[in-house]
C-alpha positions as CSV (number, residue, x, y, z in Angstrom):
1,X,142.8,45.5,65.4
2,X,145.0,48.9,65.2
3,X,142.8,51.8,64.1
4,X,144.1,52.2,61.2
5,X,144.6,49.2,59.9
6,X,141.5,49.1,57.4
7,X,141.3,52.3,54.9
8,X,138.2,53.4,54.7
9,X,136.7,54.6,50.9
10,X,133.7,55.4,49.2
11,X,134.4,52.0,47.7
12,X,134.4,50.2,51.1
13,X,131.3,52.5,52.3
14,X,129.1,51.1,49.5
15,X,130.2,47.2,49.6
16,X,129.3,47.1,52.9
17,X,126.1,48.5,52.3
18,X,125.4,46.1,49.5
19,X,126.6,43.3,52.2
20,X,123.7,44.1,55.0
21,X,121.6,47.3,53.9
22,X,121.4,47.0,49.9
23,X,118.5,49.2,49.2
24,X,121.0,52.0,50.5
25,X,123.5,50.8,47.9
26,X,123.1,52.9,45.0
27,X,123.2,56.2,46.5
28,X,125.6,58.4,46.0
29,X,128.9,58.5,48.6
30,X,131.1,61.2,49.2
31,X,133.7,61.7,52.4
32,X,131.8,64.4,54.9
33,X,134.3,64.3,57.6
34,X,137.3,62.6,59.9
35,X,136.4,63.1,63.5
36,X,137.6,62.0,66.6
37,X,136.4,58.9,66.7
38,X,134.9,57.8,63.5
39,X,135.0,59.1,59.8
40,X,131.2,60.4,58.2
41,X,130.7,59.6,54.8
42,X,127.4,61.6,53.4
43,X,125.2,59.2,51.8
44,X,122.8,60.6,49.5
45,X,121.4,64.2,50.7
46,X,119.3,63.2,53.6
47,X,121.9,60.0,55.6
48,X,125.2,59.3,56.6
49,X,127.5,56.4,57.2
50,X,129.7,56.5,60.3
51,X,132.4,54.1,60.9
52,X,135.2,53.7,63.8
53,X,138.5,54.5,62.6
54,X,140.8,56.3,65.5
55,X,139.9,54.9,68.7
56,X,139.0,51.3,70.1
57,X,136.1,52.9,72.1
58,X,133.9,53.7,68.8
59,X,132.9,50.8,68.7
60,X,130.7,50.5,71.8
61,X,130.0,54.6,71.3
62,X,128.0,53.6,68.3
63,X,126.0,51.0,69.3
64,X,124.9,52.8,72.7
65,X,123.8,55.6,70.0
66,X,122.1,53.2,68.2
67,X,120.1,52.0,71.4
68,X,118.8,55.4,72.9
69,X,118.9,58.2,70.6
70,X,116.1,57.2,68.8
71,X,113.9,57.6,71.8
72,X,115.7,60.6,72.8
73,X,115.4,62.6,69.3
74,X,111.5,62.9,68.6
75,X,111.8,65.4,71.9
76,X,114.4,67.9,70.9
77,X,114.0,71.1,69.5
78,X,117.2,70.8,67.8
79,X,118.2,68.4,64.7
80,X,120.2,65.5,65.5
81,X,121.5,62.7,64.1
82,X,119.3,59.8,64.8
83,X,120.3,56.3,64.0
84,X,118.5,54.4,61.0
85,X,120.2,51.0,60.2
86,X,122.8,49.2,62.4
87,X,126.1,47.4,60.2
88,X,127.2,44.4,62.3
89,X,131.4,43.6,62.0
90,X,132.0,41.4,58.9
91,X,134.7,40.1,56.9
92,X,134.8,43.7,54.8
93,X,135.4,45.5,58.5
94,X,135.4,43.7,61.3
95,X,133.8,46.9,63.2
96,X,129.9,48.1,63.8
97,X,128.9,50.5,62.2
98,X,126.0,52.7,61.4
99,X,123.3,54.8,59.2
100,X,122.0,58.2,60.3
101,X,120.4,60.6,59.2
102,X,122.1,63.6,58.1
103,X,122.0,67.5,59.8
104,X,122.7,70.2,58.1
105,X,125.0,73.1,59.6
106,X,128.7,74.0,60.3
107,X,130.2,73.1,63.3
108,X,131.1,76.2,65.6
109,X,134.5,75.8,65.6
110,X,134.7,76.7,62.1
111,X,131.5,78.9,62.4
112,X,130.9,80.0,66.2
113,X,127.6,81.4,67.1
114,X,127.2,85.2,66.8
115,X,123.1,85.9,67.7
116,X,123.7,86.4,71.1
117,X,120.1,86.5,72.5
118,X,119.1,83.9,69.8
119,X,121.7,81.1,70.4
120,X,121.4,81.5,74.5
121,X,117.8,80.9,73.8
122,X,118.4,77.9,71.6
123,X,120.9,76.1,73.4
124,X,118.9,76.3,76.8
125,X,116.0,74.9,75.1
126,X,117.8,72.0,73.8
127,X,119.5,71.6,77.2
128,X,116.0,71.5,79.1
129,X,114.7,69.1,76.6
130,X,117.5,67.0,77.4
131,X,118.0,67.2,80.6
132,X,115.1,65.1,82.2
133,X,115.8,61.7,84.5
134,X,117.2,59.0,82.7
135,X,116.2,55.3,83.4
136,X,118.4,53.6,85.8
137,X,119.6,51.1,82.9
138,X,121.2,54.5,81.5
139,X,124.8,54.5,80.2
140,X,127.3,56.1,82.7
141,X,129.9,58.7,81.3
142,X,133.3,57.9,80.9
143,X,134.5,60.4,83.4
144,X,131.4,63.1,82.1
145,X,128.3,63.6,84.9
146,X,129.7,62.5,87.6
147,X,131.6,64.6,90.3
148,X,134.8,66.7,90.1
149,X,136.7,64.6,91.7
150,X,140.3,63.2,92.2
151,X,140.4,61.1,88.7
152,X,139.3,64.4,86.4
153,X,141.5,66.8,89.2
154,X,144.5,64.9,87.9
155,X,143.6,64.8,84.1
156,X,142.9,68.9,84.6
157,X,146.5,69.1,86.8
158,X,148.6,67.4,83.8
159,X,147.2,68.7,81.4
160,X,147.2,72.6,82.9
161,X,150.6,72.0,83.6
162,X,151.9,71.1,79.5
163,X,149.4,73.8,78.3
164,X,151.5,76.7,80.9
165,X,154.6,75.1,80.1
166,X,153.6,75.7,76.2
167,X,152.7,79.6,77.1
168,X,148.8,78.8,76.1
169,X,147.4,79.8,79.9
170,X,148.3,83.7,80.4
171,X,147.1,83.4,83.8
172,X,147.7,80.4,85.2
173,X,147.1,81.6,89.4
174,X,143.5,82.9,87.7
175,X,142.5,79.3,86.4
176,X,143.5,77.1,89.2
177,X,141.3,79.4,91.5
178,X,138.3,78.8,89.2
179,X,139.0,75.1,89.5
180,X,139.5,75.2,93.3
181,X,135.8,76.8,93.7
182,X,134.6,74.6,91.3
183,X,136.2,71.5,93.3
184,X,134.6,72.5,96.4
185,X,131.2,73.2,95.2
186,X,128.4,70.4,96.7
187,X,128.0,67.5,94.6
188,X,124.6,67.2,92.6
189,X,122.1,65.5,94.5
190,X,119.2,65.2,92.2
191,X,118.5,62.6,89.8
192,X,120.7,61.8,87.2
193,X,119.5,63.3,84.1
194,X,120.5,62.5,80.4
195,X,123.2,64.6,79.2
196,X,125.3,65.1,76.0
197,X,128.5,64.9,77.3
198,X,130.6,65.7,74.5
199,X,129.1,69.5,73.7
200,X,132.2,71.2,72.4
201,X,132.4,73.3,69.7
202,X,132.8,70.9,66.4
203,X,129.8,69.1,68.3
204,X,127.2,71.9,67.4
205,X,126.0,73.1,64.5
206,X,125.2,76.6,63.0
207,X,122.7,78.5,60.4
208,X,122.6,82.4,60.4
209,X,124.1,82.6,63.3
210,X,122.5,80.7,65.9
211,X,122.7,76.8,66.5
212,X,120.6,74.6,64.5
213,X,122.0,71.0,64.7
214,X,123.5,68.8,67.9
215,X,125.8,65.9,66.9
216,X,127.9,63.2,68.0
217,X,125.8,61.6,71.2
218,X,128.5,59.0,71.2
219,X,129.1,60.1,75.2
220,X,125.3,60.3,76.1
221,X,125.6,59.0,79.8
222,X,123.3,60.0,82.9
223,X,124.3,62.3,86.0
224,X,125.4,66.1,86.5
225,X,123.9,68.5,84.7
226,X,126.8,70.7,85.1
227,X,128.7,68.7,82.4
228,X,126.8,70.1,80.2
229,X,126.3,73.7,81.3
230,X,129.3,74.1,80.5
231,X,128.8,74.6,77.4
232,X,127.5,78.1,78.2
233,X,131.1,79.4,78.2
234,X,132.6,77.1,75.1
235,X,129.8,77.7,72.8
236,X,127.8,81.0,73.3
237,X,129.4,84.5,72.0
238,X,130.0,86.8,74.7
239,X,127.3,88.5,77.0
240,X,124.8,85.4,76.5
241,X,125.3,83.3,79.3
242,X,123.4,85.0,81.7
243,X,120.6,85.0,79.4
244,X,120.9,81.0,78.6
245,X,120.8,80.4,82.8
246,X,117.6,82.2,83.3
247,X,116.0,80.5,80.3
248,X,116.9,76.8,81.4
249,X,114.8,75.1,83.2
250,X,115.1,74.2,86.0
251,X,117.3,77.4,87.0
252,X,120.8,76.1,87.7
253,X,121.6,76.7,91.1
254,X,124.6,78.2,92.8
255,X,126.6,74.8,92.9
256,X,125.3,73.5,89.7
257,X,126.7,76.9,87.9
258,X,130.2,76.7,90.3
259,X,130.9,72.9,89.3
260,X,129.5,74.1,85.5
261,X,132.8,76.9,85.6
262,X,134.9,73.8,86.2
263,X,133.6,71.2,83.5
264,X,134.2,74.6,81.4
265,X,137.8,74.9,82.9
266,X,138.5,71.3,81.9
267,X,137.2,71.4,78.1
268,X,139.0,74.8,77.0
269,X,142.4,73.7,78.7
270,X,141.7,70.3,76.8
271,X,141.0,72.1,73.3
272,X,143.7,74.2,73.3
273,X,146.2,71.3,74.0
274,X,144.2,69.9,71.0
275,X,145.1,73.0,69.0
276,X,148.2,73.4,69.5
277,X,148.9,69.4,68.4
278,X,146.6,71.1,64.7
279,X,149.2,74.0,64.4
280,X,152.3,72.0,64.9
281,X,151.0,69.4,62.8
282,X,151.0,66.4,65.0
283,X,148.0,63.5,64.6
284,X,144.6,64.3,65.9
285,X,145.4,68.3,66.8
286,X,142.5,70.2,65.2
287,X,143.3,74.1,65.1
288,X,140.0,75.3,64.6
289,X,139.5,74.8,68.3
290,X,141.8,77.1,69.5
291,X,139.9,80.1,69.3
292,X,137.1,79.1,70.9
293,X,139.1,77.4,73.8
294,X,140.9,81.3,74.2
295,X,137.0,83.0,74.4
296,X,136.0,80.4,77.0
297,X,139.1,81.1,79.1
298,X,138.8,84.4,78.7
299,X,135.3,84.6,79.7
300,X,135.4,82.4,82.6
301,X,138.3,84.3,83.9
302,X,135.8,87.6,83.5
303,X,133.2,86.2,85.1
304,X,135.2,84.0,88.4
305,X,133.5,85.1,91.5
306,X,129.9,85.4,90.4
């Protein structure tokens, strides 16, 4: 099926709960968002209902949600969205589809973080939480945890290149340097640990400030931890990342924090492609990414060398 072959309503929301989860039936539904993947349709005050509409690969996102975050959630200091029912594909919509709960916030790219020491402190936490060994039956990434090598050096190459071309790099000798020490940092060699994968800015969610709310585990997978260090430079205002290193635990080491620079590299070249699509207009471009894609690139040029 084409993603958008089946238009998805408040209407459609409720039969299908009535179909396999009725005692959810006769709360209220209301549209929350239209994401990347699937759409999020608030259900009641406290669950949600997501449902694959844009990509073929929601579909097996969902259910590996379904499968581990349950386990996973109970240990995090910050609130995600943990599965609560499982919709099977039916005549209605011939996709799966699921119940979570709901988690308050806005997402960063609309409302970035601004505590510095508060937000460093938050995110590490979450990030040692998270990152402990996964069991060897542990998804694997598509393309996330594992090492920068020639398969992501490609996507970062094409992708550099159209976002230079579009006058969105100012300095494009500065960022290929980053990438070549990231590129020839040593490879992680310690377990693979769980990761987020996906921990860009309209993945995290803020109060006051600071982050209260993770979302979207769609991309959990096992491996590098530098995947999601990254996030130090996407996500934290400036002058906080050196406090979120020295309150993760285990310290990153030099590597980790080298190959971290280039995950970072990848993600802000990647949102501001992304962007740019949102200003012009064109299907799937978000704009509110843009600025926070500029501050990463901006700080990681600030910072190359350390």
């Amino acid at each position: 099926m084409a993603p958008t072959e089946i238009e998805i309503t408040a209407e459609l929301v409720r039969d299908l709960l009535r179909d396999q989860h009725p005692d959810l039936a006769d709360r209220p539904v209301r549209l929350g968002a239209r994401g990347w993947d699937n759409q999020l349709w608030r259900l009641g005050d406290d669950l949600a209902v997501r449902l694959p509409w844009a990509t073929q690969s929601a579909d097996a996102l969902l259910r590996k949600e379904h499968a581990w975050v349950p386990a996973l959630a109970p240990h995090l200091p910050l609130r995600v969205p943990v599965p609560q029912r499982l919709g099977e594909p039916s005549e209605r919509f011939p996709r799966p589809w699921i119940v979570t709960t709901w988690v308050q916030g806005a997402p960063a790219d609309r409302a970035p973080a601004t505590r510095a020491a508060e937000s460093a402190d938050a995110l590490a936490a979450f990030l040692t939480a998270l990152h402990r060994p996964a069991p060897a039956e542990a998804p694997v990434g598509r393309g996330r945890g594992g090492p920068l090598g020639e398969q992501v050096e490609e996507h970062l190459t094409r992708e550099l290149a159209t976002a230079t071309e579009a006058g969105l790099i100012p300095d494009p000798d500065a960022v290929r340097a980053i990438w070549q020490d990231a590129v020839t940092a040593p490879d992680w060699t310690g377990p693979a640990l769980w990761l987020h994968g996906d921990l860009h800015p309209a993945n995290i969610l803020t109060a006051d400030g600071t982050f209260c709310g993770v979302i979207d585990f769609g991309d959990l997978c096992a491996g590098d931890p530098a995947c999601d260090l990254a996030a130090a430079w996407i996500l934290l205002p400036d002058g906080a990342a050196d406090r979120f290193f020295r309150a993760c635990r285990p310290t990153p080491d030099p590597a980790t924090l080298r190959r971290a620079r280039g995950w970072a590299l990848l993600r802000a070249v990647t949102c501001l492609l992304i962007a740019e699509a949102g200003d012009q207009g064109r299907p799937g471009g978000k704009p509110t990414w843009g600025p926070p894609a500029e501050a990463a690139l901006h700080r990681l040029v600030a910072t190359a060398g350390r």
